[in-house]
N, CA and C of each residue as an Amber inpcrd file, in Angstrom:
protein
   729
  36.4560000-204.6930000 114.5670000  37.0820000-204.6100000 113.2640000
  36.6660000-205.8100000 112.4140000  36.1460000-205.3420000 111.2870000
  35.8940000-206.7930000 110.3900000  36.8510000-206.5280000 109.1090000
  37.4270000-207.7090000 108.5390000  38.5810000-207.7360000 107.8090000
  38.1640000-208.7170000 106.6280000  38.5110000-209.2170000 105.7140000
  38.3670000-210.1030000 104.8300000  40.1660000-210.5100000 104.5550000
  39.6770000-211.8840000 104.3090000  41.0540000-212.5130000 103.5810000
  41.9520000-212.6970000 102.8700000  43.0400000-212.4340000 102.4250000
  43.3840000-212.1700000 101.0780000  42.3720000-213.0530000 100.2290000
  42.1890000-212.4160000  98.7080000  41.4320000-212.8010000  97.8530000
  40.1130000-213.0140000  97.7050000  39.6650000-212.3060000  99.1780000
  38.3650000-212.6010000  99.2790000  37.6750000-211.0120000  99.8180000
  35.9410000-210.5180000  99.1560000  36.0630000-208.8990000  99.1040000
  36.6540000-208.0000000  99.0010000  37.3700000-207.0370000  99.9510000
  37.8920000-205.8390000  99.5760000  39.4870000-206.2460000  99.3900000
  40.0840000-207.6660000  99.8350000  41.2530000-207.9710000  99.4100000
  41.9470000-208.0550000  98.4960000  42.6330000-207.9710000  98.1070000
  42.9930000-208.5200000  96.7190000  44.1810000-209.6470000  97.3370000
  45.2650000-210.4410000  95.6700000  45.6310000-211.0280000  95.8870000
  44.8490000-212.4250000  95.4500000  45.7050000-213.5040000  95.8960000
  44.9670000-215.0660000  95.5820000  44.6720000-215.5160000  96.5280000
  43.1440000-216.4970000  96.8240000  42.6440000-216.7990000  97.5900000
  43.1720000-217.9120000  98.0350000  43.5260000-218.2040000  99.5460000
  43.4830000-219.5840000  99.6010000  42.3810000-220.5060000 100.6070000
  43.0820000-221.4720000 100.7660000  42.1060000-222.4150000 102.3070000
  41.9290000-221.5400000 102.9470000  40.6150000-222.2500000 103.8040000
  40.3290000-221.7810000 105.2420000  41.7130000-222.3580000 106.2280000
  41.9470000-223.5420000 105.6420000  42.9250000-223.7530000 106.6400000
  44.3380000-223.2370000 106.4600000  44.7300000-222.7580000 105.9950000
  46.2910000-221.7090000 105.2920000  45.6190000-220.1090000 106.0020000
  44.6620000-219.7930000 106.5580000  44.5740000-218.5750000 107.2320000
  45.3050000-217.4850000 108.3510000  46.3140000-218.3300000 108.8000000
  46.9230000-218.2550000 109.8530000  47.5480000-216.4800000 110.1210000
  48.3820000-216.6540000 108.8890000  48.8990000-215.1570000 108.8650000
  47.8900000-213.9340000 108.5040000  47.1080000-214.5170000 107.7270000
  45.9770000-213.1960000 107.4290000  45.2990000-212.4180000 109.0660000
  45.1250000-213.9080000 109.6970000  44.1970000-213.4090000 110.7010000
  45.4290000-212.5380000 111.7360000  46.6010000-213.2610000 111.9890000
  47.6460000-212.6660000 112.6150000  47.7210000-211.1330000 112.4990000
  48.1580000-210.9670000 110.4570000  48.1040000-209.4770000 110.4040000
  47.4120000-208.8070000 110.6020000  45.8690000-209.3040000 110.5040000
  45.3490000-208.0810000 110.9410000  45.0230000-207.7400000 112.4470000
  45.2370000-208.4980000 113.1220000  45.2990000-208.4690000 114.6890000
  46.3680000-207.6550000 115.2780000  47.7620000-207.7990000 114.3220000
  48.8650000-206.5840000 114.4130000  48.4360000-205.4160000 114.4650000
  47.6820000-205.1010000 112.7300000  47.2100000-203.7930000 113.0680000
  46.3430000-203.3850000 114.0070000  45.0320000-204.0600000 113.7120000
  44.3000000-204.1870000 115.0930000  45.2450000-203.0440000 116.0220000
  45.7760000-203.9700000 116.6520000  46.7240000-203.6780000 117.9030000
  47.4940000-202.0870000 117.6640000  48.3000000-202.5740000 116.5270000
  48.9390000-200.7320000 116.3250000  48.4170000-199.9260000 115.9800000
  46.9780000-199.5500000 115.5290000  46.0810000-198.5250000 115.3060000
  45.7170000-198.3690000 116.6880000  45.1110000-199.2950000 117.6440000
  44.1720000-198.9590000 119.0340000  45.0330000-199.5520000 119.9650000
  46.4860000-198.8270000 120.4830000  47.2890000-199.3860000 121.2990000
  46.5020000-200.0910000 122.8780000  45.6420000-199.1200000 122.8560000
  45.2560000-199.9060000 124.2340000  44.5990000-200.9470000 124.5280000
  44.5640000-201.8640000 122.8600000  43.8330000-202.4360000 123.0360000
  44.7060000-204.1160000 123.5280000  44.3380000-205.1500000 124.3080000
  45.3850000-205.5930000 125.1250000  44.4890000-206.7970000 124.6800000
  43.2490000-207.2540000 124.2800000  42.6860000-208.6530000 124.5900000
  41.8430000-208.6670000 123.2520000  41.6770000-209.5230000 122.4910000
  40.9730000-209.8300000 121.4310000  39.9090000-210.9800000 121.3880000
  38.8220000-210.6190000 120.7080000  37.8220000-211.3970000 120.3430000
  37.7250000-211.9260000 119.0280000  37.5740000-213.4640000 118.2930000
  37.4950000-213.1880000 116.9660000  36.3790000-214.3120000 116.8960000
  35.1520000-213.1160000 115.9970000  34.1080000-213.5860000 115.7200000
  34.1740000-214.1930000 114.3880000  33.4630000-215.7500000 114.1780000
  33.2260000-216.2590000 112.9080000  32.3230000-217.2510000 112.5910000
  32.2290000-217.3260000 111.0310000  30.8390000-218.0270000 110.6450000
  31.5020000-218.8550000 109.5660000  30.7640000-220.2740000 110.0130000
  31.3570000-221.1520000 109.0240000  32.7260000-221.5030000 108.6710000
  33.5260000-221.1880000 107.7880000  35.1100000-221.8850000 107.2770000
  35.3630000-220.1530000 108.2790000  35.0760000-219.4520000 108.4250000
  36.0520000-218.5390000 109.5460000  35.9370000-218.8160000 110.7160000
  34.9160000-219.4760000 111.1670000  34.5340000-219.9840000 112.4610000
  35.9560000-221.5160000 112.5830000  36.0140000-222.0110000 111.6870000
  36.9400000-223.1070000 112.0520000  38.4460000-222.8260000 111.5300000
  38.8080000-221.6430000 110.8120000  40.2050000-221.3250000 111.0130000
  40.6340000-220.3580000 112.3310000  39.7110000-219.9180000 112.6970000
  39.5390000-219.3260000 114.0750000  39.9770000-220.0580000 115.1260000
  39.3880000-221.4440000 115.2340000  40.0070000-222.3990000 116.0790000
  41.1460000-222.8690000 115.6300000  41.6750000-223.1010000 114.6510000
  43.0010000-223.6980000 114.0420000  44.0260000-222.5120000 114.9990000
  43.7630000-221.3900000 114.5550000  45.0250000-220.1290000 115.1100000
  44.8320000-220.0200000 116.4100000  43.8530000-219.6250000 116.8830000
  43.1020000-218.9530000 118.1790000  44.6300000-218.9220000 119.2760000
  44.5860000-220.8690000 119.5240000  45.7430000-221.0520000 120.5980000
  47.2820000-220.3150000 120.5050000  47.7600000-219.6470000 119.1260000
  49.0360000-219.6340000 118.9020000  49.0480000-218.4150000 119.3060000
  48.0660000-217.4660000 119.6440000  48.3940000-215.7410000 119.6440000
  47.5260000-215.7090000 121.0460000  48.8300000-214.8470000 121.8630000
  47.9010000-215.0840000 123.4630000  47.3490000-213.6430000 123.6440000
  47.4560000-212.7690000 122.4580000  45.8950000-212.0570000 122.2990000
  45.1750000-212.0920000 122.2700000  44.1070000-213.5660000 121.9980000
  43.2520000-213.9590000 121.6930000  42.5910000-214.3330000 123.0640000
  41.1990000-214.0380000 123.7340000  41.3700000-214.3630000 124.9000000
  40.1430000-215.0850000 124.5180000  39.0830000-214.7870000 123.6490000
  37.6290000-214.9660000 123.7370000  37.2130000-215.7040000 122.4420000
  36.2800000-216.7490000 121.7630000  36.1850000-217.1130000 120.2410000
  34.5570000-217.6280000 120.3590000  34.1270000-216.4870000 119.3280000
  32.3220000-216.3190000 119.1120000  32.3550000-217.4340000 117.6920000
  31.8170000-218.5650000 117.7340000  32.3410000-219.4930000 116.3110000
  30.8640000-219.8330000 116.1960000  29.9130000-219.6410000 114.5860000
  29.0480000-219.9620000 114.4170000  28.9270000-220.6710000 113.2720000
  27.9900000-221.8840000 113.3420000  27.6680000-223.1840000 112.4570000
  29.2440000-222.8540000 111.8010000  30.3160000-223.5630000 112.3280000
  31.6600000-224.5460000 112.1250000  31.6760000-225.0710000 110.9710000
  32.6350000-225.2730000 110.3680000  32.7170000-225.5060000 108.9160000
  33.3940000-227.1090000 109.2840000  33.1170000-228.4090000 109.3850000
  33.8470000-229.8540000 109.6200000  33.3220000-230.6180000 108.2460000
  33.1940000-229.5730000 107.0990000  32.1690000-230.7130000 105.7120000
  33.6170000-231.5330000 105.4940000  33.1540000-233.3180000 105.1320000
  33.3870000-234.1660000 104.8440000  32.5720000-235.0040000 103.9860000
  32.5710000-235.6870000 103.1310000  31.9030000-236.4360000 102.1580000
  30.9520000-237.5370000 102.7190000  31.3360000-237.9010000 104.1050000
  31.0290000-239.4360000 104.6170000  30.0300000-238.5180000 105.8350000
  30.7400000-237.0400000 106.2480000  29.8720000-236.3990000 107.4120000
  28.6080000-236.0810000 106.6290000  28.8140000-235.6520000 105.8090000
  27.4870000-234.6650000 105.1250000  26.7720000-236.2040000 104.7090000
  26.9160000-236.9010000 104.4310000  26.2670000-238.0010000 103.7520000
  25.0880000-238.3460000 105.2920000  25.9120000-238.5890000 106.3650000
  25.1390000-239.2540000 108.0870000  24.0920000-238.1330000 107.9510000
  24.9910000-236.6140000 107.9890000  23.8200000-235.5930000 108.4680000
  22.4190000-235.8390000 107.3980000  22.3480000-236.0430000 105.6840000
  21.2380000-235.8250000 105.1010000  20.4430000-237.4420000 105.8070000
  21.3150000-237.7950000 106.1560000  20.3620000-239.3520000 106.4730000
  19.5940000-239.6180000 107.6830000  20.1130000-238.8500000 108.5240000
  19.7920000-238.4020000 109.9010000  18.5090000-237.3370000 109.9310000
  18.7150000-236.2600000 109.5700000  18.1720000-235.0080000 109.4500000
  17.4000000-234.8460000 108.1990000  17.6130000-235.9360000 107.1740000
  16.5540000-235.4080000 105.5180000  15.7500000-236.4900000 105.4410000
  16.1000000-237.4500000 105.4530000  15.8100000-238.9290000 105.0640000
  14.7860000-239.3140000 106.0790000  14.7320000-239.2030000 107.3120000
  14.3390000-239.2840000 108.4440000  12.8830000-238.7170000 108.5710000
  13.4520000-237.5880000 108.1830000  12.5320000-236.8000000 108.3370000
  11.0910000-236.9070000 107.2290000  12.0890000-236.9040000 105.8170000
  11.2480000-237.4600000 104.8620000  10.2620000-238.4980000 104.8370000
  10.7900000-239.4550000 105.9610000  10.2620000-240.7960000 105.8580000
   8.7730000-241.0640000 106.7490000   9.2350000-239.7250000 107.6130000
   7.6710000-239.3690000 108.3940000   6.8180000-238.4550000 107.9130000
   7.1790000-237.6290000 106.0040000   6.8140000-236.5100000 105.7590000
   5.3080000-237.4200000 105.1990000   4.2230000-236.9590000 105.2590000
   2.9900000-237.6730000 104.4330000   3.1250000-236.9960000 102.8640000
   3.1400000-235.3160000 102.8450000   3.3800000-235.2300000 101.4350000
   4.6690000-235.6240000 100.8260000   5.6450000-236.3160000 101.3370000
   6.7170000-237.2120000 100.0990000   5.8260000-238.6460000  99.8110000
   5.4890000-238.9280000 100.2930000   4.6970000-240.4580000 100.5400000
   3.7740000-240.1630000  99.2310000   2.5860000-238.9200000  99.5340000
   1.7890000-238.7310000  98.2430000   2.3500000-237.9370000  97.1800000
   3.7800000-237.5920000  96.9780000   4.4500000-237.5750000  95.8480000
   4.8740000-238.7490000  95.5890000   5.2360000-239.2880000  96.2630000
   5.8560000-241.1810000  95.6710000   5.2320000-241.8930000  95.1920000
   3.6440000-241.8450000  95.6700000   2.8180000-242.7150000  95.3320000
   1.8180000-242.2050000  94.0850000   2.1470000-240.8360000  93.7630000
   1.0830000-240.6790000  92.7370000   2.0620000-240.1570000  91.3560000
   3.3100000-240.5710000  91.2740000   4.3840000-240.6170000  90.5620000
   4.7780000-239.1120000  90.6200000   4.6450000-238.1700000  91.5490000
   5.4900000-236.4750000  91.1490000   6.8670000-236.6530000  91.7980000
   7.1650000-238.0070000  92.2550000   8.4140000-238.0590000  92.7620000
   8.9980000-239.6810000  92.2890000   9.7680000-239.9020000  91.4810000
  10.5930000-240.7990000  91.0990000  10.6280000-242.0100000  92.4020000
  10.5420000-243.4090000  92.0040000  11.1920000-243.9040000  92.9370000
  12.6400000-244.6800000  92.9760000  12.7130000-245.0480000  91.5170000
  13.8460000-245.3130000  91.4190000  14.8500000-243.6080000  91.6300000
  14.4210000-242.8490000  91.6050000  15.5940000-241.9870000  91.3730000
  15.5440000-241.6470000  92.9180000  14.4840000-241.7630000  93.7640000
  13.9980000-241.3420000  95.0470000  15.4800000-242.7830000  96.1430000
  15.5100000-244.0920000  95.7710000  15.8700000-244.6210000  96.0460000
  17.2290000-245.4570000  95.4200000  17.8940000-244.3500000  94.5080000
  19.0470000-244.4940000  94.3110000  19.8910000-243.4490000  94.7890000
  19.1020000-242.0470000  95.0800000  19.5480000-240.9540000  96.5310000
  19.7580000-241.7560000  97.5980000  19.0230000-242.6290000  97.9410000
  19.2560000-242.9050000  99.4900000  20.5910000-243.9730000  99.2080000
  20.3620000-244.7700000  98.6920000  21.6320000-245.6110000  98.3420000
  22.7420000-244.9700000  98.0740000  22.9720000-244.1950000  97.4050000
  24.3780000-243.1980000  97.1750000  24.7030000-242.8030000  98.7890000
  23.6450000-242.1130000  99.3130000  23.8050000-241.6020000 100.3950000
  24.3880000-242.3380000 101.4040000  23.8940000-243.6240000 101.5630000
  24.0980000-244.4030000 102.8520000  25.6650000-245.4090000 102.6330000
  25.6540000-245.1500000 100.9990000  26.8990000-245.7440000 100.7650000
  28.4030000-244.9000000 101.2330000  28.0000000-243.1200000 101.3010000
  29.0430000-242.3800000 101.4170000  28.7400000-242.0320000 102.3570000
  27.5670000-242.1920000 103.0270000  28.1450000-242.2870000 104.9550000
  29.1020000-243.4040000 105.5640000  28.9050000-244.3410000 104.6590000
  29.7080000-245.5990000 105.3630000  31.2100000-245.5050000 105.3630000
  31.2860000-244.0500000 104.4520000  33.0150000-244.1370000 104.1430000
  33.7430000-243.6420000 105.3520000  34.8840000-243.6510000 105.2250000
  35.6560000-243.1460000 106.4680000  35.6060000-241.7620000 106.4550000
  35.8400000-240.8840000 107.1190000  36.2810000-238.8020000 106.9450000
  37.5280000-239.3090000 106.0440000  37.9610000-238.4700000 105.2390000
  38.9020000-238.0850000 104.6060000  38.8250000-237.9000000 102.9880000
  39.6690000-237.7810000 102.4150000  40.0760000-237.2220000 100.9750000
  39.4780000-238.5860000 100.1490000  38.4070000-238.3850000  99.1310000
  37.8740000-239.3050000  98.4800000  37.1950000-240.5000000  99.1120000
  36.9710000-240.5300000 100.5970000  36.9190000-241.6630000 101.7310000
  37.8670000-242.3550000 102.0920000  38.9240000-241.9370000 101.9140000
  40.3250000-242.5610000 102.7080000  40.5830000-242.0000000 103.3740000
  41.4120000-242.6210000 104.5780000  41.7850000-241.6510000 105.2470000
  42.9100000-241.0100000 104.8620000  43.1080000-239.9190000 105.6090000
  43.8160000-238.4400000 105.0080000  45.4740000-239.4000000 105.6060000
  46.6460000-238.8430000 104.8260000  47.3840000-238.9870000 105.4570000
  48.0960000-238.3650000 106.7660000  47.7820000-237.6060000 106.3420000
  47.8930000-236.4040000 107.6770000  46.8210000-236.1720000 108.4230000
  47.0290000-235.3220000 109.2820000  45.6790000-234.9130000 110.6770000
  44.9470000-234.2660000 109.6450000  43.5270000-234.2850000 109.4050000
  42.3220000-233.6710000 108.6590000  41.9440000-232.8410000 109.4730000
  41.5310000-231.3010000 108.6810000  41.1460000-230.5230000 109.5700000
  40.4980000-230.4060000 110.6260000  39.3770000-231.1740000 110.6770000
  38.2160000-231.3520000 111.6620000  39.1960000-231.7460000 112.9820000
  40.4240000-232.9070000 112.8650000  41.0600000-233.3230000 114.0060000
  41.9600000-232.0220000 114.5770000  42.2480000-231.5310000 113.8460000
  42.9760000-229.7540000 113.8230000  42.4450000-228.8990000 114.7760000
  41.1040000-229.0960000 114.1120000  40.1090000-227.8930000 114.6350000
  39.7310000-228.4780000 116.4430000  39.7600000-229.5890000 116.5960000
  39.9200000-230.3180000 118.1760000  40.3750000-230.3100000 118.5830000
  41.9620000-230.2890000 117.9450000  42.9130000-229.9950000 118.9710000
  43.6240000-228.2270000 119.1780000  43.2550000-227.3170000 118.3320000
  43.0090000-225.8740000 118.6010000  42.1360000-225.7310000 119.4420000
  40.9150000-226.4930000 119.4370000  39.8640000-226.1150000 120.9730000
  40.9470000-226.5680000 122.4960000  41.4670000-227.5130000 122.0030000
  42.0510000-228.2150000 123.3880000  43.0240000-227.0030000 123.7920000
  43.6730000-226.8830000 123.0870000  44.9630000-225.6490000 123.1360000
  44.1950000-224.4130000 123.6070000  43.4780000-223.8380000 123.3520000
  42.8270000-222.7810000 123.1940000  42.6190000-222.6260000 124.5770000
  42.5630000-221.3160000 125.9450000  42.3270000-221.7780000 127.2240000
  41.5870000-220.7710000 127.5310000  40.9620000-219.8380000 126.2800000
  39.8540000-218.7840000 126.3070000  38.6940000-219.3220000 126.5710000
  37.2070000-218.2720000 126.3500000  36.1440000-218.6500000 126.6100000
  35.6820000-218.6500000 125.0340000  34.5010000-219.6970000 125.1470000
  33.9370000-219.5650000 123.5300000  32.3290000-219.7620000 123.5600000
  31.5820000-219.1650000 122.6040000  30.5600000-218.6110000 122.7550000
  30.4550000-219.5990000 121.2350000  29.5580000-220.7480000 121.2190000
  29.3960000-221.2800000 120.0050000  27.5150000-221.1260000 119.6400000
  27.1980000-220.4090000 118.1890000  26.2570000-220.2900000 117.9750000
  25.7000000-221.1060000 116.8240000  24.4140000-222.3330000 116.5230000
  24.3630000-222.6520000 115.6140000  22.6940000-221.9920000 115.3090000
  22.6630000-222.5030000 113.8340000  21.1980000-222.3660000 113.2540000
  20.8590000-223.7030000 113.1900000  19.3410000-223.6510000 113.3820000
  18.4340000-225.3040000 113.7230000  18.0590000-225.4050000 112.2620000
  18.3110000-224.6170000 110.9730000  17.9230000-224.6090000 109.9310000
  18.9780000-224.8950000 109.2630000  20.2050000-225.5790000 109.6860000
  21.3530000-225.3500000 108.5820000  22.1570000-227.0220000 108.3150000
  22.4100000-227.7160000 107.4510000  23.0120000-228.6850000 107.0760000
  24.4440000-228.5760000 108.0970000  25.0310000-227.5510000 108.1530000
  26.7530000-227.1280000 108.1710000  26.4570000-227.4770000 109.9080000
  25.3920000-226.7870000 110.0620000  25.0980000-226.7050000 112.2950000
  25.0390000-228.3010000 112.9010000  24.7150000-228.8570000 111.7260000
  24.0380000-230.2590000 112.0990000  24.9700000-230.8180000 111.4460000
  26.0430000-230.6580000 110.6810000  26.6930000-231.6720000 110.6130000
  28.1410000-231.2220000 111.6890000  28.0010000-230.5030000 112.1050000
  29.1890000-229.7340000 113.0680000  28.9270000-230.3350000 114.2850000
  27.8040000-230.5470000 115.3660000  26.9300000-230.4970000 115.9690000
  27.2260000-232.4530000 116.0760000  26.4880000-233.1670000 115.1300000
  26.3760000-234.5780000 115.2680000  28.5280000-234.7050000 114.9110000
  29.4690000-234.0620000 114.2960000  30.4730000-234.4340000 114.2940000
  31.3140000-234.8010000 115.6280000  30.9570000-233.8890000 116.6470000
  31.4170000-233.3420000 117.8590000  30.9940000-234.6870000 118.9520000
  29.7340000-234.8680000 118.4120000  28.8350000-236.0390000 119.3810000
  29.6620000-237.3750000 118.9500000  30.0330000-237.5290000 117.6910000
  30.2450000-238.9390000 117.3050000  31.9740000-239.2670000 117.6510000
  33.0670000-237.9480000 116.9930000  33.9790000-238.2180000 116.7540000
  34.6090000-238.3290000 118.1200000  35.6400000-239.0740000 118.5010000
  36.6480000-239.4120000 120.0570000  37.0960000-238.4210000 120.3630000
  38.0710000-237.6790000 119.1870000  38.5080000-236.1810000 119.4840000
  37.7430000-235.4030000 120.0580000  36.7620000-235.4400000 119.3660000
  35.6200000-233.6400000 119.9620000  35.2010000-234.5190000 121.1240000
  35.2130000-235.6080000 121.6880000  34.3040000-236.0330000 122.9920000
  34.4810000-234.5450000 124.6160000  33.1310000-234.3650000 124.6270000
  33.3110000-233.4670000 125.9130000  33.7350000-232.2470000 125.5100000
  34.5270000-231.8590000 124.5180000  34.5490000-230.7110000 124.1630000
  33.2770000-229.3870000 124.4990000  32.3930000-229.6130000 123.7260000
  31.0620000-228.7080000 124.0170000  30.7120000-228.6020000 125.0920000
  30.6240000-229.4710000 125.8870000  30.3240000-229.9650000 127.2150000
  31.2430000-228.9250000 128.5980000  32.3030000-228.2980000 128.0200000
  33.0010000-227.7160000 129.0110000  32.7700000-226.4470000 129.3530000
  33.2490000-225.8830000 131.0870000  32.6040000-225.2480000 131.3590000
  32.6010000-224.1590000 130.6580000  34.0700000-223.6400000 129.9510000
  33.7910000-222.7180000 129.4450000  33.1380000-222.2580000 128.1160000
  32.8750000-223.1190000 127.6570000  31.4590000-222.9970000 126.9190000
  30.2880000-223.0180000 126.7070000  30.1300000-221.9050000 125.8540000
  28.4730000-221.0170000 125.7040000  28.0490000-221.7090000 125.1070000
  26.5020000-221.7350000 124.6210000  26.0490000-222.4470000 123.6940000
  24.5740000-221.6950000 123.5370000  24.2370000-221.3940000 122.1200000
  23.2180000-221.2890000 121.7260000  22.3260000-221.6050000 120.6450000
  21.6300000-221.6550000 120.5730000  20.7900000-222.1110000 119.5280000
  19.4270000-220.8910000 118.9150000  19.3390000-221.0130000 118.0750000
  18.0470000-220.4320000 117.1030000  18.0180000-221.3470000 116.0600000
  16.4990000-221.9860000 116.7930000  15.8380000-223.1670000 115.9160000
  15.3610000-222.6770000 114.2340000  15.4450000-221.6600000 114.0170000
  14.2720000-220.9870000 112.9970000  16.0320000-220.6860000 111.7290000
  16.5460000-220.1900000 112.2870000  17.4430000-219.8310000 111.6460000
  18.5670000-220.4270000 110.5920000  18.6660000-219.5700000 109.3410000
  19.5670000-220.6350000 108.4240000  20.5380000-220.4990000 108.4410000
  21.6020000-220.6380000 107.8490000  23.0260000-220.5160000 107.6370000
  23.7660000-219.0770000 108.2060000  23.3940000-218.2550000 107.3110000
  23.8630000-217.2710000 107.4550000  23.3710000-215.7950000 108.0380000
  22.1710000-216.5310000 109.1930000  21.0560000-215.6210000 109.3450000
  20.5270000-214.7160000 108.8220000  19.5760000-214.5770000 107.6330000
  19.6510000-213.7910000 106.7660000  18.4160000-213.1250000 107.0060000
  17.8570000-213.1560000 108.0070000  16.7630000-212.6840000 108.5200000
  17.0490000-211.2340000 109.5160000  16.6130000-210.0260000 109.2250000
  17.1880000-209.1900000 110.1510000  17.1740000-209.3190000 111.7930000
  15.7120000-210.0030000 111.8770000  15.3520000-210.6600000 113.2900000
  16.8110000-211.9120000 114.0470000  17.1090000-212.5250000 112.8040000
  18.1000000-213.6290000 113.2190000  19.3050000-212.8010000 113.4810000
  19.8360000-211.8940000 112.6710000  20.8150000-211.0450000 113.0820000
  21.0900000-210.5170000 114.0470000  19.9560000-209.7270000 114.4650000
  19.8960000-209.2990000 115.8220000  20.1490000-209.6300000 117.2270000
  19.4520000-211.0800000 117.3230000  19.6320000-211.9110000 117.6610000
  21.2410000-212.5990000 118.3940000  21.7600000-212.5790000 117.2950000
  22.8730000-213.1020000 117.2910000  24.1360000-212.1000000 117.9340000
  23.4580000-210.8040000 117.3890000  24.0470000-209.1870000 117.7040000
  24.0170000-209.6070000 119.4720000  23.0530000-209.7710000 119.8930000
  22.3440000-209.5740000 120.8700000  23.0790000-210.3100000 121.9300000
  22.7780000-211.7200000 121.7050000  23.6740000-212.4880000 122.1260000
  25.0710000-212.1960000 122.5090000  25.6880000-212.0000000 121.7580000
  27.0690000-211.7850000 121.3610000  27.5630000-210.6780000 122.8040000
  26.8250000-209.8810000 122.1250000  27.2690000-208.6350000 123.2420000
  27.1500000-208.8600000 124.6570000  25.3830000-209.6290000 124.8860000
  25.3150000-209.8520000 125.9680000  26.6750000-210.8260000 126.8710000
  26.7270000-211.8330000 126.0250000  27.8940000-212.7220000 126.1530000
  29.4810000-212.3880000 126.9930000  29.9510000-211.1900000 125.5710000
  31.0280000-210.5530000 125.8900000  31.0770000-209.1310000 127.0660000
  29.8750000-209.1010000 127.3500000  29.9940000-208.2740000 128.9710000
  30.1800000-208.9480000 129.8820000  29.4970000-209.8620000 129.6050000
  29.8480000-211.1700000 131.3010000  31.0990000-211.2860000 131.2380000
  31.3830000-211.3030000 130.1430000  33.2560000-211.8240000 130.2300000
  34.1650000-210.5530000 130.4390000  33.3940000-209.6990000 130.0110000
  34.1730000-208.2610000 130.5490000  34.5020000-208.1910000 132.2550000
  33.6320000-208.1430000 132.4220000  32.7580000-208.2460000 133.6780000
  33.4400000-209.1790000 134.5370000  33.6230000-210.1260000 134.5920000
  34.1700000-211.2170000 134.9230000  35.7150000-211.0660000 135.3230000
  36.2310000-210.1770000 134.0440000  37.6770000-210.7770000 134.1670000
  38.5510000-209.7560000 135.0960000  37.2490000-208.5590000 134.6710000
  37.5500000-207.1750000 135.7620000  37.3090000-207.4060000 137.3190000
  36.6860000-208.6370000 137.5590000  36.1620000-209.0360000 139.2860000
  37.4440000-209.7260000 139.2150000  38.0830000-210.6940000 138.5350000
  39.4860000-211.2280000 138.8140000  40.6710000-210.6270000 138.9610000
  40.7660000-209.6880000 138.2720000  42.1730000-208.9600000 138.2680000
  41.9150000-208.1210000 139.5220000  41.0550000-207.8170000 139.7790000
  40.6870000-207.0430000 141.1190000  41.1510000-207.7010000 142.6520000
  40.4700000-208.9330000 142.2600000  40.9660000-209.8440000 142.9200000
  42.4010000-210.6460000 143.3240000  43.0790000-209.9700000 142.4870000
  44.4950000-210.9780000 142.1190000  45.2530000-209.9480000 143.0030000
  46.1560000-210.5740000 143.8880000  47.1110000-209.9430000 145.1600000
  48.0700000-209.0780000 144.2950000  48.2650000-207.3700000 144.7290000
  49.1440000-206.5370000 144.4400000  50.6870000-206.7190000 144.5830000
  51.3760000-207.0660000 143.4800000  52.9620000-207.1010000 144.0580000
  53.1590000-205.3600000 144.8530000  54.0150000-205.6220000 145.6580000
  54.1490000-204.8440000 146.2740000  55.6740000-204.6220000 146.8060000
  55.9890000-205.8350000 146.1340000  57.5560000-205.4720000 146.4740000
  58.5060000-204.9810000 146.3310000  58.2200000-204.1660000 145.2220000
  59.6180000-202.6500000 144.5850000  58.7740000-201.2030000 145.4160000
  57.8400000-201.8520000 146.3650000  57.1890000-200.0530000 146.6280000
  57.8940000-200.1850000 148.0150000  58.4620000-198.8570000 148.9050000
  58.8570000-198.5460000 149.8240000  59.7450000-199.7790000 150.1840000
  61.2190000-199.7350000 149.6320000  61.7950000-200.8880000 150.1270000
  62.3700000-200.8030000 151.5180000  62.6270000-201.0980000 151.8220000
  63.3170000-201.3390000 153.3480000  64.8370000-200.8300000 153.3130000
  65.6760000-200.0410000 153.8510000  66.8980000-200.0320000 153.8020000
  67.4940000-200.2410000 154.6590000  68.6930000-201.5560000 154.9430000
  68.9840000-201.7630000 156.2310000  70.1940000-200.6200000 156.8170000
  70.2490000-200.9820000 157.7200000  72.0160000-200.0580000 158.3280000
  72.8770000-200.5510000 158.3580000
């Protein structure tokens, strides 16, 4: 079942946060449920700001058994600033054609090197609202501690082409919260180096199709060898009657 949010495609209504999602995703998991009664275990696939209200809810509804989350939505002013400096700047700095744009004037240097200065100035800031810190828990710390809560399996997919993968990706590595997170067993992990944001490639789609499914049979699969496994009560069958 794919659904949209209030205020967003076939919804109507006013849009809000990714992080205020809570009940949208709830209701439609209700229906979900009361249209296809038999259906007993849920998966919820997402990309970007649905991929990280996904983790915000996931833990509160113990329908939820499984979470497919691709390139994670953690943008921050001070994150996005590390990732272009890491991943643009870097890269730039080994590119030969920026070098022979710099040097034969098709690329500014004062304007070339008041980017990097802005940049390295708003990496230095803290995560939060304007570079302060937030007064409250900021989503990203939210979204860490919904993984912690969370005691499903998760299947995390990024693109090697995307700002959002790489700043999700280096957030997880740096921040105390996410430490080890990715790292656990029950998480998947994949990658497609070629791929952008929103895989917009039918090949990348597929892909991801592909994945996915393959993914969620093992876990089919899996959970049907356990319950199989799990000892029959047996104690309301043929009771004993004494004299």
């Amino acid at each position: 079942m794919r659904f949209d949010c209030i205020g967003m495609g076939d919804s109507s209504g006013r849009e809000h946060a990714f992080t205020e999602r809570d009940t949208d995703v709830r209701s439609a998991i209700d229906a979900f449920v009361e249209r296809v009664p038999t259906v007993t275990e849920v998966v919820i696939w997402g990309l970007c700001d649905a991929a990280s209200a996904a983790l915000l809810y996931a833990h509160a509804d113990a329908r939820v058994k499984h979470l497919v989350l691709l390139n994670p939505w953690v943008r921050s002013e001070a994150g996005l600033a590390r990732t272009h400096l890491k991943h643009y700047y870097v890269s730039r700095f080994f590119d030969a054609g920026f070098w022979r744009s710099l040097f034969t004037g098709r690329v500014g240097v004062g304007r070339a090197l008041k980017g990097l200065l802005s940049t390295a100035l708003a990496a230095r800031r803290r995560d939060g609202r304007d570079g302060r810190e937030s007064e409250t828990m900021g989503f990203q710390a939210r979204m860490a501690r919904g993984w912690k809560r969370f005691t499903g399996n998760i299947l995390l997919i990024c693109s090697g082409d995307d700002l959002t993968a790489r700043e999700f990706l280096d957030h997880a590595k740096s921040d105390a919260q996410w430490s080890g997170l990715l790292e656990q067993a029950r998480v998947s992990r994949c990658h497609l180096p070629q791929a952008d944001h929103t895989f917009s490639r039918g090949e990348w789609r597929d892909e991801v199709a592909r994945r996915t499914a393959d993914w969620l049979d093992e876990r089919v699969a899996k959970s049907r060898v356990e319950r199989r496994r799990q000892p029959k009560d047996t104690s309301t069958r043929n009771p004993r009657v004494e004299a």
